[in-house]
N, C-alpha and C positions, 0 to 999 in steps of 0.2 A: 543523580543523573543516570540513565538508561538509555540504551541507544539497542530499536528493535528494528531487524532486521524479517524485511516480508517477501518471501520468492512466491512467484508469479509465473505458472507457462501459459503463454495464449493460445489458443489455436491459428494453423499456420494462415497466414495471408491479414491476419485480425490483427499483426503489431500497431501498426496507424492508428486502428482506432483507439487500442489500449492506449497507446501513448497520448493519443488526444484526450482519453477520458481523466486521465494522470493528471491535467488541467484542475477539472472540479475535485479532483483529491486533494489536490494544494491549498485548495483554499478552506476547503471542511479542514482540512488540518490546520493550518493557521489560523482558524478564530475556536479552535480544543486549545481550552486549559490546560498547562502544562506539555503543551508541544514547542518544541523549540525550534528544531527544522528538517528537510528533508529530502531525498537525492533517491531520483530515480537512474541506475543502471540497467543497462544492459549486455548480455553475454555476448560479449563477439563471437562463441565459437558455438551459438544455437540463438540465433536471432528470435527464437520466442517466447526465451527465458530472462526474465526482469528478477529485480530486487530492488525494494524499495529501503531506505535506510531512514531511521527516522530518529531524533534522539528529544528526549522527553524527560520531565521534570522527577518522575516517579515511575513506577510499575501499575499504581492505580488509576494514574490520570493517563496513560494509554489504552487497559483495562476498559478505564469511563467512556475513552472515545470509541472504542469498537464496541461497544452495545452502545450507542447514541443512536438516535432519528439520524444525524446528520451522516455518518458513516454506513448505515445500513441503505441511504437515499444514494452514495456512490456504488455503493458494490453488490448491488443486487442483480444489476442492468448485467453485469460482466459474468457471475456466474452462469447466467441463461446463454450468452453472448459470446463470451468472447473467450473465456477461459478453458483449457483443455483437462485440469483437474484441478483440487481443489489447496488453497493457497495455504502455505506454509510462513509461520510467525515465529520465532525465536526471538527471545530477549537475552543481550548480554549486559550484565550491570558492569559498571564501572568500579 
């Protein structure tokens, strides 16, 4: 088990939408093999800094999900959009 942790800044006034697009991530995530589950935060003390926490069967089958069709069909819209740079992914194993 692995549990990988994805920080996120939006650009300012974009939280809503982020937050609304975090919808179709939920669910590209829950039908990836080897996703188990996952929890969107947010920084009380710079409202346009997320962290998504996700925890996962392996290292490879979150690997599998980020170069998937279905995760490049989430997060392609938000780097044009809504993102202010570019998203940071650390994995901590268990």
């Amino acid at each position: 088990m692995i549990t990988v942790g994805m920080n996120y800044h939006v650009i300012e006034g974009k939280q809503q939408s982020f937050e609304d697009k975090f919808a179709g991530v939920i669910d590209a995530l829950k039908a990836a093999e080897g996703h188990d589950s996952s929890t969107l935060w947010k920084d009380v003390s710079d409202g346009a800094s997320y962290l998504i926490t996700s925890e996962w069967s392996d290292e490879q089958a979150f690997k599998d999900f980020i170069q998937s069709d279905a995760f490049r069909a989430v997060t392609n819209w938000g780097k044009e959009e809504i993102l202010s740079g570019r998203p940071q992914h650390k994995v901590y194993k268990h």
